[in-house]
ROMI-926078 format. One line per field, with one value per residue (C-alpha): x, y, z; residue in one letter. Coordinates in steps of 0.5 Angstrom, whole numbers, m for minus. Example, Ala and Ser with C-alpha at 12.3 -4.5 7.8 and 13.67 -1.06 7.14 Angstrom:
<atoms>
X	[25:27]
Y	[m9:m2]
Z	[16:14]
res	[A:S]
</atoms>
This chain:
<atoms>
X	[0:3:4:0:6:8:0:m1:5:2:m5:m1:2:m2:1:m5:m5:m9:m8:m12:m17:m24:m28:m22:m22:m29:m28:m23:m27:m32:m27:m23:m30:m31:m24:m21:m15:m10:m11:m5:m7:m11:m9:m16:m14:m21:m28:m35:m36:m44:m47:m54:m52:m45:m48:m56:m59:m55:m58:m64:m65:m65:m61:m60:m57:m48:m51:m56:m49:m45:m50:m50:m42:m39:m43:m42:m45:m50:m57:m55:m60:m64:m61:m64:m71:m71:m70:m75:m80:m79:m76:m74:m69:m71:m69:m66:m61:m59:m53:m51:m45:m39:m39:m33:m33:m31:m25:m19:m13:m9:m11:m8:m14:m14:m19:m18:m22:m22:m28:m35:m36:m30:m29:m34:m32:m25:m27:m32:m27:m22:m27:m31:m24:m23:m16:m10:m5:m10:m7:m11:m9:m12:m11:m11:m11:m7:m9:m5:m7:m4:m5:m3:0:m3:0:m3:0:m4:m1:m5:m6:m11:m14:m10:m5:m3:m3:2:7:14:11:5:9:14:10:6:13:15:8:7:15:14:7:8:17:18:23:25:22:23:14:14:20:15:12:4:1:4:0:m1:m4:m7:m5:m9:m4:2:5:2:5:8:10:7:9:3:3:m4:m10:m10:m17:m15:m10:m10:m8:m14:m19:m27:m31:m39:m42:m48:m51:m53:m58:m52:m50:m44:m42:m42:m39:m45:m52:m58:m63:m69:m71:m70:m72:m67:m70:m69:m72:m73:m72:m67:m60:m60:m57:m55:m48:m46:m38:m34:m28:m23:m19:m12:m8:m11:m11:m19:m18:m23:m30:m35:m42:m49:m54:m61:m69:m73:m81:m85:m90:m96:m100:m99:m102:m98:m96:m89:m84:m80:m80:m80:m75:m68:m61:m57:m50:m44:m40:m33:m27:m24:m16:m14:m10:m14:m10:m12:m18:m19:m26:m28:m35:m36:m36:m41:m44:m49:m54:m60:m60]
Y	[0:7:12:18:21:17:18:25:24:20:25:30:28:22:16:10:7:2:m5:m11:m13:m16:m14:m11:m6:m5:m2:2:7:7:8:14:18:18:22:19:25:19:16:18:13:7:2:m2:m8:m10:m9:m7:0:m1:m6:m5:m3:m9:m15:m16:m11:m11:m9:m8:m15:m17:m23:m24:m31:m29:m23:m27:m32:m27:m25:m31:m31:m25:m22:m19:m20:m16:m15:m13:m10:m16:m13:m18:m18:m10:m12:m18:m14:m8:m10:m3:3:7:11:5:4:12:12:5:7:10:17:19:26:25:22:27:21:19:12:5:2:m4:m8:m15:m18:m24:m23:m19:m17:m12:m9:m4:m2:m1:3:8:9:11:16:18:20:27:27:29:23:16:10:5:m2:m8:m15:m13:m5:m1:5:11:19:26:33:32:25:17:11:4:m2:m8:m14:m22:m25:m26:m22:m27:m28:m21:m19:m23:m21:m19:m13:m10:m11:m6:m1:m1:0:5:9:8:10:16:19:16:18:21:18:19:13:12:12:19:16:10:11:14:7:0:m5:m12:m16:m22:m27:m33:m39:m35:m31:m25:m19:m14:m8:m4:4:9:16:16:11:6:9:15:15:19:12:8:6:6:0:1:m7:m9:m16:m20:m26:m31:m29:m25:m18:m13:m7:m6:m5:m8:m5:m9:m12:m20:m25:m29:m33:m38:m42:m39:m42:m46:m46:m44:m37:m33:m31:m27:m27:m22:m24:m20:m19:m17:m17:m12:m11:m10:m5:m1:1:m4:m1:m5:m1:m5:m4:m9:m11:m16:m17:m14:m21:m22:m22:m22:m16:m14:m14:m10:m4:m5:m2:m2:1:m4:m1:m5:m3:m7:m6:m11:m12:m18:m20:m22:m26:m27:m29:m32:m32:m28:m27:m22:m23:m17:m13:m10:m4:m2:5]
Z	[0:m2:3:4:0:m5:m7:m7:m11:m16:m16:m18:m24:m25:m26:m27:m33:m36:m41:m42:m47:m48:m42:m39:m46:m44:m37:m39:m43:m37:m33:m37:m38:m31:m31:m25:m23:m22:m30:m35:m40:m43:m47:m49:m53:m57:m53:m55:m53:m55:m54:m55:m63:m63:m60:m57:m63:m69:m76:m72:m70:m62:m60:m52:m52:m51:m47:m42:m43:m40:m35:m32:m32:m31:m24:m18:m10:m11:m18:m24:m29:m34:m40:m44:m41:m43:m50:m50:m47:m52:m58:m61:m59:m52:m46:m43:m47:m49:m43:m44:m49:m48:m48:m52:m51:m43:m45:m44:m44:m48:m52:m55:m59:m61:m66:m70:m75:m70:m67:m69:m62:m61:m68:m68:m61:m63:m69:m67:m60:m64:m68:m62:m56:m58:m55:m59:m58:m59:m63:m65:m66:m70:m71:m74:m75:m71:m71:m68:m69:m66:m68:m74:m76:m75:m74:m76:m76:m78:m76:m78:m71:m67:m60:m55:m58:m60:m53:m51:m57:m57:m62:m57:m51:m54:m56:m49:m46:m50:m50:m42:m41:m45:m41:m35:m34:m39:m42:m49:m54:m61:m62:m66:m72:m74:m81:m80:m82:m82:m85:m86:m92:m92:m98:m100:m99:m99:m93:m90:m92:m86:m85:m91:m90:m92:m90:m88:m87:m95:m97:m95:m101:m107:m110:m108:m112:m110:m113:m114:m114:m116:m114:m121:m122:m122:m116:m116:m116:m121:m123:m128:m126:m128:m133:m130:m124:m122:m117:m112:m107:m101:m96:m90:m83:m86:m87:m94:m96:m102:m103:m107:m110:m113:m119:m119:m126:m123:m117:m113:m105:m101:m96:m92:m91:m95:m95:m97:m99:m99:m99:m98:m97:m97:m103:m102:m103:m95:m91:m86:m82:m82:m76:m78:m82:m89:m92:m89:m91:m89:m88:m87:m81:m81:m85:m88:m91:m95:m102:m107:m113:m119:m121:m114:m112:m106:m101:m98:m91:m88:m81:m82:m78:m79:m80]
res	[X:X:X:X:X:X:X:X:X:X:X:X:X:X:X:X:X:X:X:X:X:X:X:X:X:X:X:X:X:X:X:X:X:X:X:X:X:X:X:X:X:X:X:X:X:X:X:X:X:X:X:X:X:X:X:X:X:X:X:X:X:X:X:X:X:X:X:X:X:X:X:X:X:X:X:X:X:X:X:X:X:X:X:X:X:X:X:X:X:X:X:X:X:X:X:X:X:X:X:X:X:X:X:X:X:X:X:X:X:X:X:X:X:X:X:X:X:X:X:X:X:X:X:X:X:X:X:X:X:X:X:X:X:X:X:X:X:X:X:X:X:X:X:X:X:X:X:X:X:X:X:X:X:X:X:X:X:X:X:X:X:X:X:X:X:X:X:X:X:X:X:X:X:X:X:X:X:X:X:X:X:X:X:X:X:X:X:X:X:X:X:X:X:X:X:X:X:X:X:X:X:X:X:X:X:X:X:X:X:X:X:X:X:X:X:X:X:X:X:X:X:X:X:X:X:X:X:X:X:X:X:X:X:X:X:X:X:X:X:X:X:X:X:X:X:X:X:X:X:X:X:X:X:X:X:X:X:X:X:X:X:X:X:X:X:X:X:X:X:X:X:X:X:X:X:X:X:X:X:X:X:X:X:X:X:X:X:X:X:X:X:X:X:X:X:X:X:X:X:X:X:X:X:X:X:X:X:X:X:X:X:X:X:X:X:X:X:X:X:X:X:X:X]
</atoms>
């Protein structure tokens, strides 16, 4: 236990600071909004930051089962609100769920975000923290996607691991060492002279590709080269759109799906935001009523950074919320 002193000290200057992923990256965010005098930094590695929107509501559509499944596991001595009996018994947006995200304008410290693509529970969280803490020095890192943003420069560094096992690597210990050295005892580190962005690339059956330096954020670059795809009767994307309309259909309440792919004519390197933009409805003759709204914009909220080969055939694995 620290003496009086020694804790007067460390308000003072303020000398806590935070790491840790999963449910140790969620109670990070909370934490910091609350704005405790003895917090310095945070380093949340992966975790959801509304889960309401990323988890038991996604795209508009309730599912209570891993939120009920982490009520169970994951509680304190004393109650706990029933999150998913509020969304059973009301199945749409409401007051209850309005300060259950994280308030990012509250956030004044310093943030190391980590993000991956190995789990859909975490990536939103990762990417709307990073575009939601106003602060100047914030990095956010991913699995990955590490990204680090200040005044007026970024860093990201994409690595191709997954969530546990990044946080144990060589790599990231590094750069929390030499992050928390820097605000924590100022000593002089070498972060500022990594190149604004390092990316990895997945390559299908060849070795991923690291390390790859960009001045800023690879959709952001003059170079990139945004692709409008339209969805086609023979169930694949293509850049040109249809001149009349056609019917695909699939059996309800089984496993069966309709999957679209995309074939690319070159190599070519996918990188960034995707967005499917949709309506839907229900045929007139029935008569049934519908349960939810009837036209929707179903956007896509996941990035997705792979190497495509050839004429390597690539589905397009997409997150979507009801807008």
């Amino acid at each position: 236990m620290p003496s009086k002193k020694t804790y007067r000290i460390a308000l003072e200057q303020g000398q806590d600071r935070y790491g840790g992923n999963y449910w140790l990256a969620m109670a990070q965010y909370f934490i910091a909004a609350e704005q405790p005098h003895l917090l310095a930094a945070i380093a949340p590695l992966e975790g959801a930051v509304d889960p309401f929107r990323e988890d038991s509501f996604r795209g508009g559509v309730p599912g209570v089962k891993f939120a009920r499944s982490i009520a169970e596991i994951l509680r304190g001595k004393r109650g706990q609100q029933d999150w998913a009996a509020m969304i059973e018994s009301n199945p749409t947006p409401n007051d209850f769920f309005v300060d259950k995200p994280v308030n990012f304008s509250k956030i004044k410290v310093p943030a190391y975000i980590g993000g991956g693509y190995s789990t859909n529970i975490h990536t939103l969280g990762s990417l709307r923290a990073f575009a939601g803490i106003s602060h100047q020095d914030k990095w956010k890192v991913t699995s990955h996607l590490y990204f680090n943003g200040s005044t007026n420069r970024y860093r990201l560094v994409v690595h191709s691991t997954q969530e546990y096992y990044d946080l144990y690597s060589p790599q990231r210990t590094e750069d929390l060492v030499r992050i928390f050295d820097g605000y924590l005892k100022s000593v002089p580190t070498d972060w500022s002279a990594t190149p604004p962005v390092r990316l990895a690339l997945l390559a299908y059956a060849k070795p991923t590709i690291v390390d790859i330096p960009f001045p800023d954020l690879p959709w952001h670059s003059p170079s990139a080269q945004p692709m409008t795809l339209h969805l086609a009767p023979n169930l694949t994307l293509s850049p040109t759109k249809l001149s009349q309309s056609n019917i695909l259909a699939y059996l309800a309440g089984t496993p069966e799906i309709l999957s679209f792919t995309y074939t690319s004519p070159s190599r070519a390197a996918l990188a960034g935001p995707s967005t499917l933009t949709g309506d839907t409805s229900l045929p007139s003759s029935l008569t049934m009523t519908p349960l939810w709204p009837s036209m929707l914009i179903l956007r896509n909220t996941c990035d997705m950074v792979q190497m495509v080969d050839g004429l390597h055939r690539q589905a397009l694995l997409m997150e979507y919320e009801l807008k």
